[in-house]
Biotite code that builds the C-alpha atoms (Angstrom):
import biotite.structure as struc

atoms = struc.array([
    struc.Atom([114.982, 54.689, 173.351], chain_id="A", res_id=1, res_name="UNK", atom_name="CA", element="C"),
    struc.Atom([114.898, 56.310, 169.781], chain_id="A", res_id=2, res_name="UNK", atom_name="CA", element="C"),
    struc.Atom([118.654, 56.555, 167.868], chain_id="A", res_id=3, res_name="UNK", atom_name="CA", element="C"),
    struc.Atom([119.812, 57.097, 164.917], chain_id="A", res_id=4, res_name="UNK", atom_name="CA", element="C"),
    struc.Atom([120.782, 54.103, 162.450], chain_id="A", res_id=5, res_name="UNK", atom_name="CA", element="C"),
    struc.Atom([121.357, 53.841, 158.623], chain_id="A", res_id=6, res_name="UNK", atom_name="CA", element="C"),
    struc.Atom([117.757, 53.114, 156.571], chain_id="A", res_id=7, res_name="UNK", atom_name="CA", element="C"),
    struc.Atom([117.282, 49.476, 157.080], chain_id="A", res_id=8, res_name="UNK", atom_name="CA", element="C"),
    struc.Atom([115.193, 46.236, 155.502], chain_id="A", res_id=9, res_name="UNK", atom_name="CA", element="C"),
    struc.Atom([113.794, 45.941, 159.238], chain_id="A", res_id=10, res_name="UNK", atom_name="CA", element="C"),
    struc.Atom([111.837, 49.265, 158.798], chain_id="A", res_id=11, res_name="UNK", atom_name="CA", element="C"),
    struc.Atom([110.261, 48.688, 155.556], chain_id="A", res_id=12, res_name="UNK", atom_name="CA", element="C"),
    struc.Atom([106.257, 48.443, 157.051], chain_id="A", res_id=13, res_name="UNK", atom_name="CA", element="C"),
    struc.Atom([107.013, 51.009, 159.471], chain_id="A", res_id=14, res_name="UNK", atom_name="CA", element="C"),
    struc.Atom([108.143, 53.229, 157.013], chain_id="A", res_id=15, res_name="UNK", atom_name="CA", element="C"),
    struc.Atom([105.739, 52.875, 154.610], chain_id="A", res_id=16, res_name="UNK", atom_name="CA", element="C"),
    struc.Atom([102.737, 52.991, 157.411], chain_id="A", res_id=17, res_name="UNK", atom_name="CA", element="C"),
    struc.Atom([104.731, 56.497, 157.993], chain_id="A", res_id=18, res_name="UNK", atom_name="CA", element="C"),
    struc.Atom([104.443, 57.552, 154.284], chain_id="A", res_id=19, res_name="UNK", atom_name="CA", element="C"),
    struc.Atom([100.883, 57.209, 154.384], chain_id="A", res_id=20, res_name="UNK", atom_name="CA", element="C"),
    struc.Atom([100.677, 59.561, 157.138], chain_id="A", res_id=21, res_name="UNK", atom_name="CA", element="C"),
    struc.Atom([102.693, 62.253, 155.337], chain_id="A", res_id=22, res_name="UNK", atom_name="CA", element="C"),
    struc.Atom([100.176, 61.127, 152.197], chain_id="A", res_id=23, res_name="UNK", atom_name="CA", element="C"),
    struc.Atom([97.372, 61.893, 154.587], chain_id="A", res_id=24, res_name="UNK", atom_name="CA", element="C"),
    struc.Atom([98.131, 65.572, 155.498], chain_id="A", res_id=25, res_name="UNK", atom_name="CA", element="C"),
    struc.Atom([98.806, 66.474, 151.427], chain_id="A", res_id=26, res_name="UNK", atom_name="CA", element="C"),
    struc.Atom([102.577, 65.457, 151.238], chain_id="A", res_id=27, res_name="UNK", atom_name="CA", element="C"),
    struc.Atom([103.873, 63.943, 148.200], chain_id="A", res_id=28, res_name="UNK", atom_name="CA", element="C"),
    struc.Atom([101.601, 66.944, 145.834], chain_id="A", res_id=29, res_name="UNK", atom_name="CA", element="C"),
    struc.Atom([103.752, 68.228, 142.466], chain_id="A", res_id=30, res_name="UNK", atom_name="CA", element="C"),
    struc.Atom([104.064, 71.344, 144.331], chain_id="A", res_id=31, res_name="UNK", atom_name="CA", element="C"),
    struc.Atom([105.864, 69.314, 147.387], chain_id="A", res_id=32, res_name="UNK", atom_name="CA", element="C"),
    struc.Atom([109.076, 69.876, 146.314], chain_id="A", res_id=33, res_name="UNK", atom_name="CA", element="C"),
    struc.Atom([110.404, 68.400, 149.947], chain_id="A", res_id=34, res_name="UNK", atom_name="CA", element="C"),
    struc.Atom([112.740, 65.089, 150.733], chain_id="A", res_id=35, res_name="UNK", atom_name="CA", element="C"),
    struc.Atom([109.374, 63.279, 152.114], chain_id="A", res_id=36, res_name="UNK", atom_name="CA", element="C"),
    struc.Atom([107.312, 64.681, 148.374], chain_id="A", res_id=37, res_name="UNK", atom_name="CA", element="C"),
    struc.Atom([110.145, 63.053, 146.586], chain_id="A", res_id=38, res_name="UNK", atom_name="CA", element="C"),
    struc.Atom([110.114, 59.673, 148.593], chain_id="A", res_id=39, res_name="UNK", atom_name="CA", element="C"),
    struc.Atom([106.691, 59.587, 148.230], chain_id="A", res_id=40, res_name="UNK", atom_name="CA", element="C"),
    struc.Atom([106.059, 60.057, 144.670], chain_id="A", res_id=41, res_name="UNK", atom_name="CA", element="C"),
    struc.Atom([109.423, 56.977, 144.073], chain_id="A", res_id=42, res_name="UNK", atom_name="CA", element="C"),
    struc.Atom([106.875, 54.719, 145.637], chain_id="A", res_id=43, res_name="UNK", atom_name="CA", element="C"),
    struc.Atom([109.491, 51.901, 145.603], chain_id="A", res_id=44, res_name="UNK", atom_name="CA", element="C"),
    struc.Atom([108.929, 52.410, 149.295], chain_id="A", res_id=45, res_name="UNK", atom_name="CA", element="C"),
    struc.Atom([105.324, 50.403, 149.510], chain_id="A", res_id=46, res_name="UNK", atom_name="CA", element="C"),
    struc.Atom([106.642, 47.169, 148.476], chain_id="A", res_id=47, res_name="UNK", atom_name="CA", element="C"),
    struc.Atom([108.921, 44.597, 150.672], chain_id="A", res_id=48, res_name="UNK", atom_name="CA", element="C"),
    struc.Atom([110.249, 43.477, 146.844], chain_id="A", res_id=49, res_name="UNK", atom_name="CA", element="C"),
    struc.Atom([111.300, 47.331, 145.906], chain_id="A", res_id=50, res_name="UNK", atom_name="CA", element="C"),
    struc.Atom([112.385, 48.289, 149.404], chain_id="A", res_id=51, res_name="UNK", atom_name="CA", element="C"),
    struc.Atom([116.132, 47.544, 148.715], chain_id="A", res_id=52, res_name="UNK", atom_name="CA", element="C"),
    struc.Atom([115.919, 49.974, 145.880], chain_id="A", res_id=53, res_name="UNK", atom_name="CA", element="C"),
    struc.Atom([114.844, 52.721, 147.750], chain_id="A", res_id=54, res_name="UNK", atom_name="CA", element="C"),
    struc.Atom([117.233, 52.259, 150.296], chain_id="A", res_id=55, res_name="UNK", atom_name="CA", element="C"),
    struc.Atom([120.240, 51.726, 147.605], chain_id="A", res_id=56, res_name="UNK", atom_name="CA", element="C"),
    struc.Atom([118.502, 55.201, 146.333], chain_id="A", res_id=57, res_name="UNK", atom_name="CA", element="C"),
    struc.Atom([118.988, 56.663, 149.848], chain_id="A", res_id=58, res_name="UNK", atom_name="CA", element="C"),
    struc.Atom([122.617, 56.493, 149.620], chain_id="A", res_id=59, res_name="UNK", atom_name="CA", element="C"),
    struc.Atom([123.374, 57.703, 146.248], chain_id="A", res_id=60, res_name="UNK", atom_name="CA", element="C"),
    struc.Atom([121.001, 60.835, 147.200], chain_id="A", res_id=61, res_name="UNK", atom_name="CA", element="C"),
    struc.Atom([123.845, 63.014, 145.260], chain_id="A", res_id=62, res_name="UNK", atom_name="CA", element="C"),
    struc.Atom([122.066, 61.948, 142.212], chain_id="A", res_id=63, res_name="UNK", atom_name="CA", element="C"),
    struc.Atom([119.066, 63.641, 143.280], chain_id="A", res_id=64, res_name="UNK", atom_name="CA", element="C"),
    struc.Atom([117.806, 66.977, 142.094], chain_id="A", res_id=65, res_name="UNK", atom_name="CA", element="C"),
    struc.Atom([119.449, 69.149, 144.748], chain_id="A", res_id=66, res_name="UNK", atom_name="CA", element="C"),
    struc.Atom([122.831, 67.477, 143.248], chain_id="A", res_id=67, res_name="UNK", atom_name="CA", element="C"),
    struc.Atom([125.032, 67.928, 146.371], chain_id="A", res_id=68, res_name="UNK", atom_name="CA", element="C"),
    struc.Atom([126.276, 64.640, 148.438], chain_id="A", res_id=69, res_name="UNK", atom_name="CA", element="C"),
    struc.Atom([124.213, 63.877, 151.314], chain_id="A", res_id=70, res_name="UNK", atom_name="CA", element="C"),
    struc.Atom([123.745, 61.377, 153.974], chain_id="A", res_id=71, res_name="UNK", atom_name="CA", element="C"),
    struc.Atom([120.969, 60.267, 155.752], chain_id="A", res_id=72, res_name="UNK", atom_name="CA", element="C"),
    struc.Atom([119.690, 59.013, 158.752], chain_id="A", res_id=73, res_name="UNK", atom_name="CA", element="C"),
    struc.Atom([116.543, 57.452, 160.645], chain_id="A", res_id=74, res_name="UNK", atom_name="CA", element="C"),
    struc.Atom([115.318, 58.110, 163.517], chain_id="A", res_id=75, res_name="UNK", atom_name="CA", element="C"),
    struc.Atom([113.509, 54.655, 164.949], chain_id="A", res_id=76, res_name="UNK", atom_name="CA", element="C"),
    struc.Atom([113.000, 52.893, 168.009], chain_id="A", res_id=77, res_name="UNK", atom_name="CA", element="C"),
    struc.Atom([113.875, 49.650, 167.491], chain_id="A", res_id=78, res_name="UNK", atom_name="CA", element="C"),
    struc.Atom([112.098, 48.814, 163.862], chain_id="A", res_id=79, res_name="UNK", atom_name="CA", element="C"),
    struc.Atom([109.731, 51.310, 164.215], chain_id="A", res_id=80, res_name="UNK", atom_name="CA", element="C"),
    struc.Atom([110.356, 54.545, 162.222], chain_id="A", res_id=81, res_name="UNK", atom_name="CA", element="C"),
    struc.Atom([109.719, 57.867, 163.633], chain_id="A", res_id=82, res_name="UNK", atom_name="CA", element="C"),
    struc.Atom([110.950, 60.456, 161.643], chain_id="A", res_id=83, res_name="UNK", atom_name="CA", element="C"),
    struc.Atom([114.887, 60.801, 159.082], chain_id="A", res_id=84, res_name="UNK", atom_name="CA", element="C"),
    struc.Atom([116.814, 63.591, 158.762], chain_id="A", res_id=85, res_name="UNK", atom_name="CA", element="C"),
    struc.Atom([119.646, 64.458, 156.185], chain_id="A", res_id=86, res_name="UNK", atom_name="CA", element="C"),
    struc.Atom([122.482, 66.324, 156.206], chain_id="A", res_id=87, res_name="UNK", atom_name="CA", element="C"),
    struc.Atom([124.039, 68.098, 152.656], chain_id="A", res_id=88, res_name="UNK", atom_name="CA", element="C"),
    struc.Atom([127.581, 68.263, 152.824], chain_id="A", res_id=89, res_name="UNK", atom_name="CA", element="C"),
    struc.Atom([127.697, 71.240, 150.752], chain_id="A", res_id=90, res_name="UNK", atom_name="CA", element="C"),
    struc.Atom([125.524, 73.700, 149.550], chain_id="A", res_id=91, res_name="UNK", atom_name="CA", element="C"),
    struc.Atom([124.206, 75.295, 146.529], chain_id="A", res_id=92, res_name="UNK", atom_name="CA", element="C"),
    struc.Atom([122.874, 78.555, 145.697], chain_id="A", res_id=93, res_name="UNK", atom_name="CA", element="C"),
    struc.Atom([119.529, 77.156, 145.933], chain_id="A", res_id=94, res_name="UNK", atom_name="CA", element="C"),
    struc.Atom([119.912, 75.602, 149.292], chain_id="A", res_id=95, res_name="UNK", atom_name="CA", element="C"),
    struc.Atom([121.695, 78.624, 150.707], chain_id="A", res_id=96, res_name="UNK", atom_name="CA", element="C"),
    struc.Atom([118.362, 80.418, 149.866], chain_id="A", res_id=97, res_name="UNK", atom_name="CA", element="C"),
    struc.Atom([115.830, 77.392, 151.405], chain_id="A", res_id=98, res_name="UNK", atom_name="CA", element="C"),
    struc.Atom([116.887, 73.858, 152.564], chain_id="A", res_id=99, res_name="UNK", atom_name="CA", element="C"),
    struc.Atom([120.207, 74.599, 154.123], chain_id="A", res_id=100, res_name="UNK", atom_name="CA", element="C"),
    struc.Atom([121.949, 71.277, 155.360], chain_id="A", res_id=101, res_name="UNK", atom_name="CA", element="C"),
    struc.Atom([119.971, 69.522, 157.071], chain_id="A", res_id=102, res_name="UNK", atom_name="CA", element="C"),
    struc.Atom([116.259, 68.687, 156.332], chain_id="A", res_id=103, res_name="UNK", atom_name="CA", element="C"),
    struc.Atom([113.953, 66.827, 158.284], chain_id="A", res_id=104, res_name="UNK", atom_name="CA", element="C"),
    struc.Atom([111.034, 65.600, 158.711], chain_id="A", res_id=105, res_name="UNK", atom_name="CA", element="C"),
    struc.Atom([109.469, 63.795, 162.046], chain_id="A", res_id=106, res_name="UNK", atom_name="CA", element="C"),
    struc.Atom([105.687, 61.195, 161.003], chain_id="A", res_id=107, res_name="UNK", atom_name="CA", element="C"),
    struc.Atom([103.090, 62.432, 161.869], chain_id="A", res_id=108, res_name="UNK", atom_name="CA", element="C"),
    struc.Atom([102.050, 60.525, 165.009], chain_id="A", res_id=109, res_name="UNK", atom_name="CA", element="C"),
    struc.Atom([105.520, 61.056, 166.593], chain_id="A", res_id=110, res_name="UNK", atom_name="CA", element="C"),
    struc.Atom([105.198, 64.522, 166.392], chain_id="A", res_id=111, res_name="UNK", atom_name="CA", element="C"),
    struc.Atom([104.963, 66.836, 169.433], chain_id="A", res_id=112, res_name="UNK", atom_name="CA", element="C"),
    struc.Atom([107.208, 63.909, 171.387], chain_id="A", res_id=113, res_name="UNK", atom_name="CA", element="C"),
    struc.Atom([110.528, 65.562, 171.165], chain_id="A", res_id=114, res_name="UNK", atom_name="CA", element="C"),
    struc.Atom([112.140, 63.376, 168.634], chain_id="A", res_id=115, res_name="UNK", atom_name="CA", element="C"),
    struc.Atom([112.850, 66.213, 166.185], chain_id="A", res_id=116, res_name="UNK", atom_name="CA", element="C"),
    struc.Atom([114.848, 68.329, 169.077], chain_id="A", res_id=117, res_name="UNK", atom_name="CA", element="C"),
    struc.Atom([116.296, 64.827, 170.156], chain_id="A", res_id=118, res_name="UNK", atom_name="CA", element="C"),
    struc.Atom([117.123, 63.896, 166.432], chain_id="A", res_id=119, res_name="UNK", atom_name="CA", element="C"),
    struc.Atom([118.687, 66.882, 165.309], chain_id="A", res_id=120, res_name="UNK", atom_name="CA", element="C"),
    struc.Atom([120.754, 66.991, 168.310], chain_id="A", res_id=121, res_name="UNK", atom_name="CA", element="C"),
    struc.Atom([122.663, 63.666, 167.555], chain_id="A", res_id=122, res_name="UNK", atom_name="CA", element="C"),
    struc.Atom([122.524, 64.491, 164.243], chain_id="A", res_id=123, res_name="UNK", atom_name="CA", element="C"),
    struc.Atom([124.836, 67.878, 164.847], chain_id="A", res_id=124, res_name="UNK", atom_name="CA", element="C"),
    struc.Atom([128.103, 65.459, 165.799], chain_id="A", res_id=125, res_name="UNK", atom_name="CA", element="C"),
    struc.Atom([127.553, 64.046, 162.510], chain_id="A", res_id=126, res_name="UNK", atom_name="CA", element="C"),
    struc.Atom([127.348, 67.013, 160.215], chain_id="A", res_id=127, res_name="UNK", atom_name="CA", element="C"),
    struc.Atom([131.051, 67.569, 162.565], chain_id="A", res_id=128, res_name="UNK", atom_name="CA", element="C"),
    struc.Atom([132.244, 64.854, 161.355], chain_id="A", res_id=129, res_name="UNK", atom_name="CA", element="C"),
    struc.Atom([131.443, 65.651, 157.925], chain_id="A", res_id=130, res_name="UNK", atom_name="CA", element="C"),
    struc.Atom([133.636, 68.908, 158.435], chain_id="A", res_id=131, res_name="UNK", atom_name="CA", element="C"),
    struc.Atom([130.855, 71.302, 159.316], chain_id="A", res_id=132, res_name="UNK", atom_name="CA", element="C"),
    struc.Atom([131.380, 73.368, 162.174], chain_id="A", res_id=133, res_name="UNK", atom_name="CA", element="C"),
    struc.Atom([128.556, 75.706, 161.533], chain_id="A", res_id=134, res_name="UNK", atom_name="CA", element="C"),
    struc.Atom([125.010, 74.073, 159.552], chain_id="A", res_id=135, res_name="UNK", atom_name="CA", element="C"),
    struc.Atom([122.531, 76.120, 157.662], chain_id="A", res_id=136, res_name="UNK", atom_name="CA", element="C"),
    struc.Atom([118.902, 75.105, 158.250], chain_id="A", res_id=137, res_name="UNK", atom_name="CA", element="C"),
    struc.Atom([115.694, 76.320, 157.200], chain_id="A", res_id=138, res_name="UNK", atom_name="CA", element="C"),
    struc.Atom([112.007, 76.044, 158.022], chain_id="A", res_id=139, res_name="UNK", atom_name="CA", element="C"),
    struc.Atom([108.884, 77.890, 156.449], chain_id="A", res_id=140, res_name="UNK", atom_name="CA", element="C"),
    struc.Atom([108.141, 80.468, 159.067], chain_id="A", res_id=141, res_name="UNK", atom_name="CA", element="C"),
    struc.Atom([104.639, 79.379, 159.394], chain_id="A", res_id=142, res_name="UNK", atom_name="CA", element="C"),
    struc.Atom([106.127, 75.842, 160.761], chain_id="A", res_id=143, res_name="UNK", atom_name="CA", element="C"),
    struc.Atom([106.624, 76.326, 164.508], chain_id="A", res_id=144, res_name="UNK", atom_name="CA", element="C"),
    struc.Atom([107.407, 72.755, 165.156], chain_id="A", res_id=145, res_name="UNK", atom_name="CA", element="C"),
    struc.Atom([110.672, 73.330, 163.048], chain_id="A", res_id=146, res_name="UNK", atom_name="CA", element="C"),
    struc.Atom([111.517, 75.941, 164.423], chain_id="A", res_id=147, res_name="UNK", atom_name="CA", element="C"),
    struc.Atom([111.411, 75.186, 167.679], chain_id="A", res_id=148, res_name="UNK", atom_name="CA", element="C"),
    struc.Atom([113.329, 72.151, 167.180], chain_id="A", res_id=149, res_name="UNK", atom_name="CA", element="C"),
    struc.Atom([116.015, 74.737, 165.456], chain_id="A", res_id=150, res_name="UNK", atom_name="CA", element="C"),
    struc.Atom([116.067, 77.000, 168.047], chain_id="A", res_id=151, res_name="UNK", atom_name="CA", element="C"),
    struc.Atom([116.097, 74.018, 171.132], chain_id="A", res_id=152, res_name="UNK", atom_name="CA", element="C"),
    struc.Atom([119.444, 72.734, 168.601], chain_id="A", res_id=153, res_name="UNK", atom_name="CA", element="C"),
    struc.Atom([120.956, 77.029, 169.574], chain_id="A", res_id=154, res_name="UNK", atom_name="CA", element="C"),
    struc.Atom([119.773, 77.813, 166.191], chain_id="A", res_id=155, res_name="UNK", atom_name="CA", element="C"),
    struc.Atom([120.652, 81.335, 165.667], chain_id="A", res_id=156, res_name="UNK", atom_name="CA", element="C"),
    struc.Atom([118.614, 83.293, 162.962], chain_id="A", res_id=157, res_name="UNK", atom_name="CA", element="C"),
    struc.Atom([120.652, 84.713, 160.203], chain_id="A", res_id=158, res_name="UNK", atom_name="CA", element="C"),
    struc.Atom([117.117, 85.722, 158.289], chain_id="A", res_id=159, res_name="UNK", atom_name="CA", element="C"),
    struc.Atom([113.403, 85.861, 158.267], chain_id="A", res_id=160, res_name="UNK", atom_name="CA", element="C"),
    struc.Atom([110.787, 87.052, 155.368], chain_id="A", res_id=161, res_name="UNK", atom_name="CA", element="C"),
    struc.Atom([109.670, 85.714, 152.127], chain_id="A", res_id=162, res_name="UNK", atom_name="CA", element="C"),
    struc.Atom([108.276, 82.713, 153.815], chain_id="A", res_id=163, res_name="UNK", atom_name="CA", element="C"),
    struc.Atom([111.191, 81.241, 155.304], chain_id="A", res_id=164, res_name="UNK", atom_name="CA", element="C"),
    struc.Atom([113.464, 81.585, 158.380], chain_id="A", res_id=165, res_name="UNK", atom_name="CA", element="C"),
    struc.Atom([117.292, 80.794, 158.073], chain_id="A", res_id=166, res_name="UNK", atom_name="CA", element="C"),
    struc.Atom([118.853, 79.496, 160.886], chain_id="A", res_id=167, res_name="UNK", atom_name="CA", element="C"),
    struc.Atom([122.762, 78.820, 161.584], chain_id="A", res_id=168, res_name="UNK", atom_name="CA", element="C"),
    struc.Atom([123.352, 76.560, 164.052], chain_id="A", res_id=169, res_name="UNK", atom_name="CA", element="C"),
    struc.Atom([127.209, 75.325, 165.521], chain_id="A", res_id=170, res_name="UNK", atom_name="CA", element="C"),
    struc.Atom([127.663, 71.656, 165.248], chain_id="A", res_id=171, res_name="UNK", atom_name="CA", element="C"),
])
């Protein structure tokens, strides 16, 4: 049964068989301004030998351009990666408008399985823990996956237009 668990060593071919799938559909593009369009253009993914600096990367994500903290989580069964989702402790003017916090993102194959609903609900006792009662989360509004895993979560929307939907949703 899929959990969550901290990026691991374990994962590293799973992961980066996952990558190429996002690669596949057009992810990783200079205009892919998403977690997975970051990871993918690092690259330090690919290799066993640069794994461990992605993953170090993974948990100093604070550094990264959205410059909040964050922590993040896989979602695998066993060493097999299925999809990761992060969760901002804080957010910025920016994020209010689109990324909220939590982003995720569920590989390709795995979609249409119900790990995103199952995913972001264990997730939600987390963001708790962080001190978030209430998390922001957006989706394009053209991305009914998303949003259905949002909603399925008691994502309640706050806003819809320009592209986006912003969702609030109780942790």
């Amino acid at each position: 049964m899929p959990e969550l668990t901290a990026p691991g060593i374990l994962m590293q071919p799973s992961f980066a068989e996952a990558m190429a799938e996002f690669q596949a559909e057009g992810r990783g593009q200079g205009h892919d301004q998403s977690m997975v369009g970051d990871e993918i253009r690092d690259g330090r993914w690919a290799e066993a030998e640069t794994f461990p600096a992605f993953l170090a990367s993974l948990q100093t994500a604070s550094a990264t351009a959205l410059k909040v903290p964050s922590t993040t989580w896989w979602w695998c069964e066993g060493d097999t990666y299925l999809a990761r989702i992060a969760i901002r402790h804080e957010l910025t003017e920016r994020l209010r408008r689109k990324g909220g916090h939590i982003g995720f993102d569920v590989r390709p194959t795995a979609r249409r399985q119900g790990h995103g609903t199952a995913m972001l609900k264990a997730a939600l006792p987390k963001a708790r823990e962080l001190g978030l009662q209430h998390v922001l989360i957006t989706c394009d509004e053209d991305n009914l996956g998303s949003r259905g895993v949002i909603e399925a979560n008691g994502g309640v929307l706050e806003f819809a237009g320009d592209g986006i939907r912003r969702y609030w949703v109780t942790t």
